[in-house]
C-alpha positions in Angstrom: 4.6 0.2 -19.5 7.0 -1.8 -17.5 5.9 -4.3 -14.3 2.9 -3.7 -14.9 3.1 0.0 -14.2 1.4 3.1 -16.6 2.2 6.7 -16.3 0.0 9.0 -15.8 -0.7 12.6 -15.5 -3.4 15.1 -14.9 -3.3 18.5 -16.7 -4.5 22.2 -16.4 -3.6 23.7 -19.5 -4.0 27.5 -19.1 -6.9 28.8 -21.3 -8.8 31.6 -22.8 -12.8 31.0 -22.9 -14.6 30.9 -25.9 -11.3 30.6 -27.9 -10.9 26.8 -28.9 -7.9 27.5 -30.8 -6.0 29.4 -28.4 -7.2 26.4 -26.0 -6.0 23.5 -28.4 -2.8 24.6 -29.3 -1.9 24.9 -25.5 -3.3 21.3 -24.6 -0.9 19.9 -27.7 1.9 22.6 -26.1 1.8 20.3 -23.0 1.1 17.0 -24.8 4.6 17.8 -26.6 6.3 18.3 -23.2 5.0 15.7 -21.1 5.6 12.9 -24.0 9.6 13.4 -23.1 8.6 13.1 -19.4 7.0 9.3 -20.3 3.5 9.9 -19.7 1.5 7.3 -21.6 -2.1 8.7 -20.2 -3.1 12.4 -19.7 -6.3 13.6 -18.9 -7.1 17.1 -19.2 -10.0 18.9 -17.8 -13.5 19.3 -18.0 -14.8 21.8 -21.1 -11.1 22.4 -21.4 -10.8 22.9 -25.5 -13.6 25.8 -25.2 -13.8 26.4 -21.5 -16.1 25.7 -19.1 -18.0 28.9 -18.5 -18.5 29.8 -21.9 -22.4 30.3 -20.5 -25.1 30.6 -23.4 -22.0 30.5 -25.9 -22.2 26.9 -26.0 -25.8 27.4 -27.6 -23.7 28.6 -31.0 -22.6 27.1 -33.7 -19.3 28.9 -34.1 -18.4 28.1 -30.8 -19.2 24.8 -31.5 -17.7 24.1 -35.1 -14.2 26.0 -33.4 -14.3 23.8 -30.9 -14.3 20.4 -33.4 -11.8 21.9 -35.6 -9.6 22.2 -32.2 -10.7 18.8 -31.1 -9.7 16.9 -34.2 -6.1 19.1 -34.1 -5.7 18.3 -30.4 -6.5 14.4 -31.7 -3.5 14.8 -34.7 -1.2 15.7 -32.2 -0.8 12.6 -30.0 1.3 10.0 -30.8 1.1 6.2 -30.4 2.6 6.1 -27.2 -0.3 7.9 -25.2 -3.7 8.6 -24.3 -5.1 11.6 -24.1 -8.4 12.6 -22.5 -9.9 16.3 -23.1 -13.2 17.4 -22.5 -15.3 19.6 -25.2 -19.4 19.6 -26.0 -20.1 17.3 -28.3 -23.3 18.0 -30.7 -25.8 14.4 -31.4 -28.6 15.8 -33.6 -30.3 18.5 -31.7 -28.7 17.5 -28.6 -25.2 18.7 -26.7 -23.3 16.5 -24.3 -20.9 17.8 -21.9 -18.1 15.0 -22.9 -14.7 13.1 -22.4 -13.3 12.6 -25.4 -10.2 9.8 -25.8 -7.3 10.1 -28.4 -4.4 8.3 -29.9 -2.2 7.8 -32.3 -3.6 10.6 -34.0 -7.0 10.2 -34.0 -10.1 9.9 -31.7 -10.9 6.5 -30.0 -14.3 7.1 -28.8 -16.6 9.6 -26.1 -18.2 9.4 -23.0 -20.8 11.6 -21.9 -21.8 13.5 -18.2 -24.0 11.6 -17.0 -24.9 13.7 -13.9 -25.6 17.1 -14.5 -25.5 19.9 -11.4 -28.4 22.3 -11.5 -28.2 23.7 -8.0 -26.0 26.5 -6.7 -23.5 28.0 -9.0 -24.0 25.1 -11.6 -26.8 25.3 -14.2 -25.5 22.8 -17.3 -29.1 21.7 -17.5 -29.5 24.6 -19.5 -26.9 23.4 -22.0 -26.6 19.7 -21.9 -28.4 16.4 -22.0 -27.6 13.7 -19.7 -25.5 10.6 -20.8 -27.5 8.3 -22.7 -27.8 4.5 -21.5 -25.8 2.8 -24.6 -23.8 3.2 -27.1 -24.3 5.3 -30.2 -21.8 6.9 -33.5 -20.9 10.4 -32.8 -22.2 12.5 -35.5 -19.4 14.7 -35.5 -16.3 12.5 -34.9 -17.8 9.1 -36.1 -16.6 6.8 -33.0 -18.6 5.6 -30.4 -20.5 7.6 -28.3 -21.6 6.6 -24.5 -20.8 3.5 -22.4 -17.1 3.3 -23.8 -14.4 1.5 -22.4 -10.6 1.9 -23.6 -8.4 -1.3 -23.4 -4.7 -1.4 -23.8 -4.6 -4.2 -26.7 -0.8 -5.2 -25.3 -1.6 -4.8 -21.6 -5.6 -6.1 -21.0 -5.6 -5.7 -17.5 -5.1 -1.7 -18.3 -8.5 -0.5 -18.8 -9.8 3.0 -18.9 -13.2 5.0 -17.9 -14.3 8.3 -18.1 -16.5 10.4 -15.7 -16.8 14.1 -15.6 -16.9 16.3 -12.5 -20.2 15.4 -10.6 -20.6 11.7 -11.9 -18.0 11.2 -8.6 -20.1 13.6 -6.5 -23.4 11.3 -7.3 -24.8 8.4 -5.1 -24.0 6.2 -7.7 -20.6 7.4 -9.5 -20.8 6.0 -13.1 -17.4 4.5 -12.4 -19.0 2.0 -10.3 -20.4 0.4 -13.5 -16.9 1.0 -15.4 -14.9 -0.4 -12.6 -17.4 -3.6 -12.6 -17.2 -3.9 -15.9 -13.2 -4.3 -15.9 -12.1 -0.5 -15.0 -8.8 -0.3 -13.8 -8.4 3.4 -14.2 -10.9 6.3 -14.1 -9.9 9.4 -15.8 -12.8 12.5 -14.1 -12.1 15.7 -16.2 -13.8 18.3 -13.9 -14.4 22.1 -13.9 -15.0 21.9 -9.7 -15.1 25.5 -8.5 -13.0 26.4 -5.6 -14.9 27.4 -2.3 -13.4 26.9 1.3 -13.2 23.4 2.8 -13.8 22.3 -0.6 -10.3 20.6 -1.8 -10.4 18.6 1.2 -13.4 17.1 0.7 -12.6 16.6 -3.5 -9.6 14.7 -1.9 -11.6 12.3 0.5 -14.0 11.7 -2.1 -11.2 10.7 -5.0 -9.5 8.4 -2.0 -12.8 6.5 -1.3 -13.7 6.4 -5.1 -10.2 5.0 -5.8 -10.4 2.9 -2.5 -13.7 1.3 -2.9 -13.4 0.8 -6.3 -9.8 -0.9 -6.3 -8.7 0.8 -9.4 -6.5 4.2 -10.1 -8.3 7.5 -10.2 -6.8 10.5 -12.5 -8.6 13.6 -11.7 -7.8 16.7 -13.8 -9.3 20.3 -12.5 -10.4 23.2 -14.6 -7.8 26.2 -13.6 -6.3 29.5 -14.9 -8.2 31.1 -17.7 -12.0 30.1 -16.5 -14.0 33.1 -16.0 -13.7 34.4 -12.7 -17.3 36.2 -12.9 -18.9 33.8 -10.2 -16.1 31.4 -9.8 -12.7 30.9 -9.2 -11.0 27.3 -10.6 -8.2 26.1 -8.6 -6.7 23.8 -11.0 -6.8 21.3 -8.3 -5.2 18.1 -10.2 -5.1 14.7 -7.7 -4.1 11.1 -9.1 -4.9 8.3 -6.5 -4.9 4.3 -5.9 -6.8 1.9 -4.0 -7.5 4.8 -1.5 -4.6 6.5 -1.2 -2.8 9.7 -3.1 -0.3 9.7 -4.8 0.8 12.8 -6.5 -1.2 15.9 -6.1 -0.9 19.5 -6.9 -1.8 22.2 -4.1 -5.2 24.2 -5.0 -3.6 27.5 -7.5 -0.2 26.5 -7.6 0.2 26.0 -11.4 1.0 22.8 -11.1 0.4 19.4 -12.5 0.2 16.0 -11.2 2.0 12.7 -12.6 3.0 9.8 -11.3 3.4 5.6 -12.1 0.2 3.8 -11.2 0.6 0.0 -10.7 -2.1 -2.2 -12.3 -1.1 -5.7 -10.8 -1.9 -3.9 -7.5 -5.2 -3.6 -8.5 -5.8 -6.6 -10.3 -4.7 -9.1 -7.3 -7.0 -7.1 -4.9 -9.4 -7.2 -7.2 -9.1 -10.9 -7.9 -8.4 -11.5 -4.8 -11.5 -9.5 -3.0 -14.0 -10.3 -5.8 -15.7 -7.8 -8.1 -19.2 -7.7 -8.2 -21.1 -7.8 -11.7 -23.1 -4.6 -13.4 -25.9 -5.1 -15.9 -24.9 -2.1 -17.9 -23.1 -2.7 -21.2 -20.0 -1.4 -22.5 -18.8 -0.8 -26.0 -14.8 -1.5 -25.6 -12.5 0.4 -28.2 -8.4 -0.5 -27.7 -5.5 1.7 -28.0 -2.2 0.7 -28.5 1.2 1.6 -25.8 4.2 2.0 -27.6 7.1 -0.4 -26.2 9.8 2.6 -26.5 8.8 4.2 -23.3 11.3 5.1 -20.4 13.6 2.9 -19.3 14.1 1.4 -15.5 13.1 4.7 -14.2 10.0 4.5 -11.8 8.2 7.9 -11.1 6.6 6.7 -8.0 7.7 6.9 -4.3 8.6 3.4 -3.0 9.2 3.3 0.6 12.3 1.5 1.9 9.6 0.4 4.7 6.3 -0.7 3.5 4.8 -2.1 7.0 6.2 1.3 8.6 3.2 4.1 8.5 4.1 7.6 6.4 2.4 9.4 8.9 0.7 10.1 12.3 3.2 6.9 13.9 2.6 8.2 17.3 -1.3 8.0 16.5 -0.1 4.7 15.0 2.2 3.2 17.6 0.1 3.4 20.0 -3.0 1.8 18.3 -1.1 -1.1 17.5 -0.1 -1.7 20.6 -3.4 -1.1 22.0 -4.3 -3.9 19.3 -1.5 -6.1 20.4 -2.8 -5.7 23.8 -6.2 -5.9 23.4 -6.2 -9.4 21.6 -3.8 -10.7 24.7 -6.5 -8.9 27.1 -9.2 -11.1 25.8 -7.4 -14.2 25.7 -6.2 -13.5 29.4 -9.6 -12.7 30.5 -11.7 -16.4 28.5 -9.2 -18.7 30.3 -9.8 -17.0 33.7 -5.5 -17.3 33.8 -3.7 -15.5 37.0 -0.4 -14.4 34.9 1.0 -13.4 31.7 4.7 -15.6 31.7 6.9 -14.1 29.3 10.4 -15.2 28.3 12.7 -12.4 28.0 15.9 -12.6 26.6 16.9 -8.8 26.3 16.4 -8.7 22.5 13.5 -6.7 20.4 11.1 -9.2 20.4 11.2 -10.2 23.8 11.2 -6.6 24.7 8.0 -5.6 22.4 6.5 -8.2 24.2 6.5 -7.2 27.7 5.6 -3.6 26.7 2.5 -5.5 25.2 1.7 -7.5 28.9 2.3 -4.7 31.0 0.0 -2.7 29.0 -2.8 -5.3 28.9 -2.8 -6.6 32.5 -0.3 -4.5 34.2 3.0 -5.3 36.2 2.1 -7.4 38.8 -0.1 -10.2 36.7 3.8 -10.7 35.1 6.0 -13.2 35.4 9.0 -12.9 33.2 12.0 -15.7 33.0 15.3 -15.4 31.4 17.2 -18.3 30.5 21.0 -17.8 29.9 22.9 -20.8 28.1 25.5 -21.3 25.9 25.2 -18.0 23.9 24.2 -15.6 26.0 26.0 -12.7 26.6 26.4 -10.8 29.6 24.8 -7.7 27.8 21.7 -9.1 26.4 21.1 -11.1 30.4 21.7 -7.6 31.9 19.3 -5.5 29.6 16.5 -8.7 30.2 16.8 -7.8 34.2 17.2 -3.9 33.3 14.1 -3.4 31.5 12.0 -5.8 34.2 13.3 -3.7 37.0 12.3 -0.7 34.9 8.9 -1.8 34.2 8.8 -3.3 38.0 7.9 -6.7 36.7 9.6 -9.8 38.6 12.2 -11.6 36.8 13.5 -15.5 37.3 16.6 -16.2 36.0 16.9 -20.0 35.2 20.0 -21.6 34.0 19.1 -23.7 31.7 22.7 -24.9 30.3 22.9 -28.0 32.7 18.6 -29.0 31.4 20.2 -28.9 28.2 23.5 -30.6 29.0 22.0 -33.8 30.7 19.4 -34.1 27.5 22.2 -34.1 25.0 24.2 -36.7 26.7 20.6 -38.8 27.2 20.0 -38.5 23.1 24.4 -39.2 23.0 24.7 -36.0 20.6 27.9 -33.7 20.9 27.9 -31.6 17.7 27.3 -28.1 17.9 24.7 -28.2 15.0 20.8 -27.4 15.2 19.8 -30.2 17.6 22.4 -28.5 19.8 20.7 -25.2 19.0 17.0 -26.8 19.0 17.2 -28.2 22.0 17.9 -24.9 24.0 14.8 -23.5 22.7 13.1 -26.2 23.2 14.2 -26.3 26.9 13.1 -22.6 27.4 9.6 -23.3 25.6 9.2 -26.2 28.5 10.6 -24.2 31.1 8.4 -21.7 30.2 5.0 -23.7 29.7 5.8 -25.9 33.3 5.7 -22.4 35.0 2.5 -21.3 33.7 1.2 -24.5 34.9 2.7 -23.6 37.9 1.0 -20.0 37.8 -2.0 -20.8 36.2 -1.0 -18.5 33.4 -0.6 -17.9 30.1 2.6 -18.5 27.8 3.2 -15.3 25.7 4.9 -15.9 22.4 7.6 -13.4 21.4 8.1 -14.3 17.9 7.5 -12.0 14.9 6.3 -12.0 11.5 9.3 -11.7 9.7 10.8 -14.9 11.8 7.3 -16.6 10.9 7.4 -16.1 7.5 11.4 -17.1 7.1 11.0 -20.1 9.0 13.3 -18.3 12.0 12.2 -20.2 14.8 12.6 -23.8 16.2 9.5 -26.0 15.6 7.6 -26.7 19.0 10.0 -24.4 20.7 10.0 -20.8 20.7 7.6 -21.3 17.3 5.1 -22.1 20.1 3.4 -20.5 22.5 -0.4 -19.9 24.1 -1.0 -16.4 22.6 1.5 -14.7 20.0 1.3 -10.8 20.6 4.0 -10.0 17.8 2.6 -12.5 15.4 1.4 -9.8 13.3 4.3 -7.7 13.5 7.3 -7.5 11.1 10.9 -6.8 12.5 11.3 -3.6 10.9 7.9 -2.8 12.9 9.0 -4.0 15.9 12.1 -1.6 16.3 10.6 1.0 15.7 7.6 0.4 17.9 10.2 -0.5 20.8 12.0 3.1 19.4 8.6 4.8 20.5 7.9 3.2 23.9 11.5 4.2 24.2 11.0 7.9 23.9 7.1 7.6 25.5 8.7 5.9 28.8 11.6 8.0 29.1 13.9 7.0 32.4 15.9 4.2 33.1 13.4 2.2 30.5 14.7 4.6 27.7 18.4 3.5 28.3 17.8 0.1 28.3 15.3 0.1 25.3 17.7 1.8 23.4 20.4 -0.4 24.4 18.4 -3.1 23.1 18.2 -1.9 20.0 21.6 -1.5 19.4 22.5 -4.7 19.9 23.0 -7.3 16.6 19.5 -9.3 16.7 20.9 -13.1 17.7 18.7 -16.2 18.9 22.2 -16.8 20.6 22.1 -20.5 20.8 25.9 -20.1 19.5 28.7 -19.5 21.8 29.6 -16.2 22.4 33.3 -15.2 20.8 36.5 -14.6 23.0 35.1 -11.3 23.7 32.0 -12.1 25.2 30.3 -11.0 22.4 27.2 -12.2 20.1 28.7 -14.1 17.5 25.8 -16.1 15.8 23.8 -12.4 13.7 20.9 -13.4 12.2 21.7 -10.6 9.9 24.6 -12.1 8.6 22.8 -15.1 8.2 19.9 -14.3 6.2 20.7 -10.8 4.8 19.1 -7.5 6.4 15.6 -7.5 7.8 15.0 -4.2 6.0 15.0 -6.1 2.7 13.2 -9.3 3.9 10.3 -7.0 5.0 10.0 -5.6 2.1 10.1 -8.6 0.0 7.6 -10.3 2.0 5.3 -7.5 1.7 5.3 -7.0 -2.1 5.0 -11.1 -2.1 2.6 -11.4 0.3 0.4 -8.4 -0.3 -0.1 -8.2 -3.8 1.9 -11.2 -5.3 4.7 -10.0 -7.1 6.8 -12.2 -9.2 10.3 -11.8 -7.8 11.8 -9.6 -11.0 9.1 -7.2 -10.1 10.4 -7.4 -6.5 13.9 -7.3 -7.4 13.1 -3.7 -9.9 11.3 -2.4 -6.6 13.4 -3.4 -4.1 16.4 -1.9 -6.2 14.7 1.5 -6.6 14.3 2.2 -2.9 17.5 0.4 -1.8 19.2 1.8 -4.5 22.4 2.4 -2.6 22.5 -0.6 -1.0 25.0 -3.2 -2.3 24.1 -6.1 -5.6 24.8 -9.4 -3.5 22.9 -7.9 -1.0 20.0 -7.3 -3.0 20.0 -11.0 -4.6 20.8 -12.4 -1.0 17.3 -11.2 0.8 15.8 -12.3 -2.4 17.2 -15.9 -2.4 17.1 -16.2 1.5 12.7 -15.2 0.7 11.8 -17.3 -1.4 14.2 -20.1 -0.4 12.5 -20.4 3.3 9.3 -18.9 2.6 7.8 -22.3 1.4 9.9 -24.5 3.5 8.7 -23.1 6.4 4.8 -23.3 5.8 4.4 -26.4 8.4 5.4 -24.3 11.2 3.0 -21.6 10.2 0.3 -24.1 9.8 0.0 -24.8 13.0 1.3 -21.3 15.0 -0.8 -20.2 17.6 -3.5 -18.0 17.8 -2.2 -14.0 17.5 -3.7 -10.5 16.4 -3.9 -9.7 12.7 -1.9 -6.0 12.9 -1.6 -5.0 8.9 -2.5 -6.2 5.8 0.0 -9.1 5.4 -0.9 -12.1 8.2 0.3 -15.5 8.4 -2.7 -17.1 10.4 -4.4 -20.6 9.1 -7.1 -19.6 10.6 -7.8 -16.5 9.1 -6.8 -15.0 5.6 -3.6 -17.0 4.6 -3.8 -20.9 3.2 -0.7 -22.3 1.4 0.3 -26.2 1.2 3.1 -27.0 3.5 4.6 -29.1 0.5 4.8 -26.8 -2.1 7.5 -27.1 -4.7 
C-alpha cells in the first residue's frame, strides 16, 4: 500500500466444471501473474474452484473432497503480500454453504457464507445450500472461522474487508450494509450472475449505488468461460467501483479482467465526515498482513488533471450548472423585489461567466453592466467588456474611475504603487458599483470565483463583496471551460469575443500596463497555474489530503509539468489558504455548485486564526 491506496483486481479464471483441480491450478496460474502486476487483493468468482453449475454434483462427496484439496492448494499458493478471495461449497456437518473463502500467506484466513439464496427463474441453490448462519462458527473442514468475518489489514486498520456473494447485493438488505457499518471499507461479491439482455447495465447501477451508498470500494468478480452453457451463458462481467463511481471494468465476454488502485482515505474522511450509522450484528475480525515491498511510485488509477471538470456529458453539465448559477440569482432577484442585476465587467473570465449567468436569469434588459478602466487596464480587455455587452445587447457604462481613485490617495497622502494603491481601485469599483444599484434599485452581482476565494485573490470589502456571488461555487478551471461552451452554444460575434477572452493572461490589472499596452501584472505568474491550484484545493478540500499525498497526486497527472512548478502551487495553497479564512467568513451568500464550497453558512467552518 502507499497513500493510503490498495490494489485491487477482480478475476475470471477460465474453468472446467466439476474439475477442482483443473480449476485450482488456473486460479494460482493467475495469482502468479497478477502478484508481478502489484495486486495486494483479488477476488475470484463465485463456485469458481468447482464451478458454479456443477447441478446435483455438489451433493457428492468426491466433488466435494476435490474441491478442499484444490482449496487448500489455491490457499499454499499466495504469498504474504495479498489477499485472495475464491468461492467453493463448504461442508458444516450435514450442511453445505455456498462460500467466500479468504487466503494469505499461505493459508486460509477465515469464510463467509451466501446469505441470500435465489430460488426463482434459472437459480435453484436452495436445493444445495443453506443460508448464512447469524454468527460465527469453526469450519469443520478448514478450521477458521466461519460466518460474520471481517479481514483487517493489521498495518493499515482503516483497510477492512467483507465478503458477499452474487445476490446478497441483489437483496433489500445487502449483507454489506452490516459489514460496511461494522468498519467495511471494501466489499469483495464473488458472483456466478448469468448474462441476459439489459442485464450488465443494471449489475453496474447496482455495484455504483452499493459502493455509493455505502462509502466504501466494491470488487465484484463474475463467473465466465468454462460455466456450462446448458441454460446459461456467464459473461465474466468483472467491475471494481468507489463511492459510486467505476473505476475499472471489463466489457461483458471480453476475456478480460479488472484492476485498479482503490483509495481508502477517500472513504474514511467521507465516512467520518458523513457519519456511519451503527448495526447490531457482530463480527468476528481475523487480520492479514500487506507486505511493504509492493510497487513503487506507480499509481494504477486514472487521476484527472481536472478534478472539478466533469468526464462526461459537459454539455448536459454546462448547462445545468449554469441553470444552477442562475437559478440561485433568479431567487434572490425575485425576494428583494430589485429592478436590475448591476454587474461589473471587466472583459476577463469571471466577469464574463457572470453576465452569461444574468442574462440567463432575468434577461438583457433587467442588466446594467459597468466597466471601470484605471491604471491597468488595457485597451484589449475594455474593448472585449463593451464587445460582449453589445453582443448580448446588454447596456454598458463606462466609468473612469482613475481620477475617484487619484483624489483618495492624495486625501489618505499615499504615493506607492503597493496594495493600498491596488486596494483602493477595487474598492472604488465595489462603491461605484453598490451606489448604482441604489440608484437602480438593484442588485450587486459578485464576479469572483472559488479558486480566488479560497487563495485569498480578492481585496477585502472590495471586489470580495458583493449582494449575490453567482461564481462563488465555481473554480477557475470550471469557469473557462464553462465560458468555452457558451462560446460555441452562442456562436456569432459572442463567440469571437468569448474566445478572445479567454486568451487573454487572467490579470485583476490594478498594475500598469507595460510599454506595449499590454497586461503586465499575471496572476499566473504570481501564484503558479490555476490548473494546479484547483487541483490542490480539491484533494484538500474534498477529502483532506495531507500535502505529500497531494504532491504524489498532483505529480502523476501533471507529470510533465515542471518540479518548481509543482512545489510552487503547493506552497502558494497552503500558504494563503488559511490566511485568507476572514474574507471567506464573511463572503456573501452564493450557490453551492460541486462538492467543494467555501460558504459559512453552509458545509465549510474553519477559524480565521489558524496557525
Amino acid at each position: 500500500m502507499q497513500h493510503g491506496m490498495v490494489r485491487v483486481g477482480a478475476y475470471t479464471p477460465e474453468i472446467k466444471v466439476g474439475n477442482p483441480d483443473y480449476n485450482g491450478k488456473a486460479i494460482v496460474k493467475m495469482i502468479k501473474r497478477v502478484v508481478g502486476a502489484g495486486v495486494e487483493i483479488a477476488v475470484f468468482p463465485e463456485l469458481c474452484v468447482c464451478g458454479y453449475t456443477c447441478g446435483d454434483l455438489f451433493f457428492t462427496n468426491e466433488l466435494l473432497e476435490k474441491t478442499e484439496k484444490a482449496v487448500k492448494a489455491v490457499a499454499s499458493a499466495v504469498p504474504a503480500s495479498m489477499v485472495v478471495v475464491v468461492g467453493a461449497p463448504v461442508r458444516q456437518g450435514d450442511k453445505l454453504y455456498n462460500c467466500a473463502i479468504v487466503m494469505s500467506d499461505g493459508k486460509i484466513l477465515g469464510i463467509v457464507p451466501k446469505t441470500e439464496l435465489p430460488d426463482y427463474g434459472e437459480f435453484y441453490e436452495k436445493r444445495y445450500f443453506t443460508p448464512a448462519f447469524d454468527g460465527v462458527e469453526t469450519s469443520v473442514v478448514y478450521g477458521v472461522p466461519m460466518g460474520n468475518v471481517l479481514f483487517a489489514c493489521k498495518d493499515y486498520p482503516d483497510l477492512v474487508l467483507g465478503c458477499e456473494i452474487c445476490e446478497d447485493m441483489w437483496a433489500d438488505i445487502p449483507p454489506s450494509v452490516h459489514m460496511c457499518r461494522s468498519g467495511a471499507t471494501v466489499i469483495a461479491n464473488l458472483s456466478a450472475s448469468d448474462e441476459v439482455v439489459g442485464k450488465a447495465e443494471y449489475r453496474e447501477l447496482l455495484i455504483k449505488s452499493a459502493s455509493g451508498r455505502q462509502h466504501c470500494a466494491y470488487i465484484y468478480a463474475g463467473a465466465g468461460a468454462g460455466e456450462s452453457s446448458t441454460d446459461m451463458v456467464f459473461s465474466g462481467h468483472n467491475v471494481i467501483a468507489e463511492n459510486g463511481g467505476i473505476l475499472d471494468d471489463s466489457d461483458p465476454f471480453d476475456g478480460d479482467n479488472a484492476m485498479c488502485d482503490i483509495d481508502i482515505e477517500r472513504l474514511i474522511y467521507d465516512r467520518r465526515k458523513i457519519g456511519v450509522k451503527p448495526t447490531d450484528k457482530k463480527y468476528t475480525t481475523v487480520t492479514f498482513a500487506l507486505s511493504d515491498k509492493m510497487r513503487g511510485e506507480r499509481i494504477c488509477r486514472q487521476i484527472s488533471r481536472y478534478p472539478f471538470l466533469p468526464t462526461d456529458e459537459f454539455e448536459y453539465r454546462a448547462e445545468l450548472i449554469i441553470a444552477m448559477q442562475a437559478a440561485g440569482l433568479k431567487k434572490r432577484f425575485a425576494s428583494t423585489n430589485a429592478s436590475s442585476l448591476v454587474v461589473g465587467v471587466s472583459g476577463g473570465l469571471d466577469s464574463a461567466l457572470a453576465l452569461l449567468v444574468c442574462n440567463n436569469a432575468v434577461g438583457k434588459d433587467k442588466i446594467t453592466a459597468v466597466t471601470m478602466p484605471c491604471f491597468g487596464t488595457t485597451a484589449r480587455t475594455k474593448g472585449n467588456a463593451e464587445k460582449l455587452c453589445a453582443a448580448l445587447g446588454v447596456k454598458i457604462k463606462v466609468i473612469d474611475i482613475k481620477d475617484t481613485v487619484n483624489r483618495h490617495l492624495v486625501d489618505i497622502e499615499h504615493t506607492k504603487t503597493d496594495v493600498v494603491y491596488e486596494n483602493a481601485q477595487a474598492r472604488v469599483r465595489t462603491m461605484t458599483l453598490f451606489d448604482i444599484a441604489n440608484q437602480e434599485n438593484g442588485l450587486v452581482v459578485g464576479t469572483g470565483d472559488m479558486s480566488e476565494l479560497a487563495l485569498g485573490w480578492c481585496t477585502y470589502n472590495g471586489d470580495h463583496m458583493s449582494s449575490y456571488g453567482v461564481n462563488a461555487g465555481v473554480p477557475k478551471t470550471l469557469v473557462k471551460h464553462l465560458v468555452a461552451y457558451e462560446a460555441e452554444r452562442l456562436g456569432g460575434d459572442a463567440r469571437a469575443v468569448l474566445q478572445d477572452i479567454l486568451n487573454t493572461d487572467i490579470s485583476p490589472e490594478l498594475l500598469p500596463a507595460d510599454g506595449d499596452g499590454k497586461i503586465a501584472q499575471k496572476t499566473e505568474d504570481i501564484l503558479g497555474k490555476y490548473d494546479l491550484l484547483d487541483f490542490v484545493m480539491y484533494y484538500y478540500c474534498r477529502y483532506g489530503f495531507t500535502r505529500k499525498k497531494i504532491e504524489f497526486l498532483l505529480k502523476t497527472a501533471f507529470y510533465d509539468v515542471a518540479e518548481d512548478q509543482i512545489q510552487k502551487a503547493i506552497d502558494t495553497f497552503f500558504k494563503r489558504f488559511f490566511a485568507a479564512q476572514f474574507k471567506r467568513s464573511c463572503s456573501p451568500d452564493g450557490v453551492k455548485i460541486g462538492s467543494v464550497s467555501f460558504s459559512p453558512r453552509a458545509d465549510f467552518r474553519l477559524p480565521s486564526d489558524v496557525e
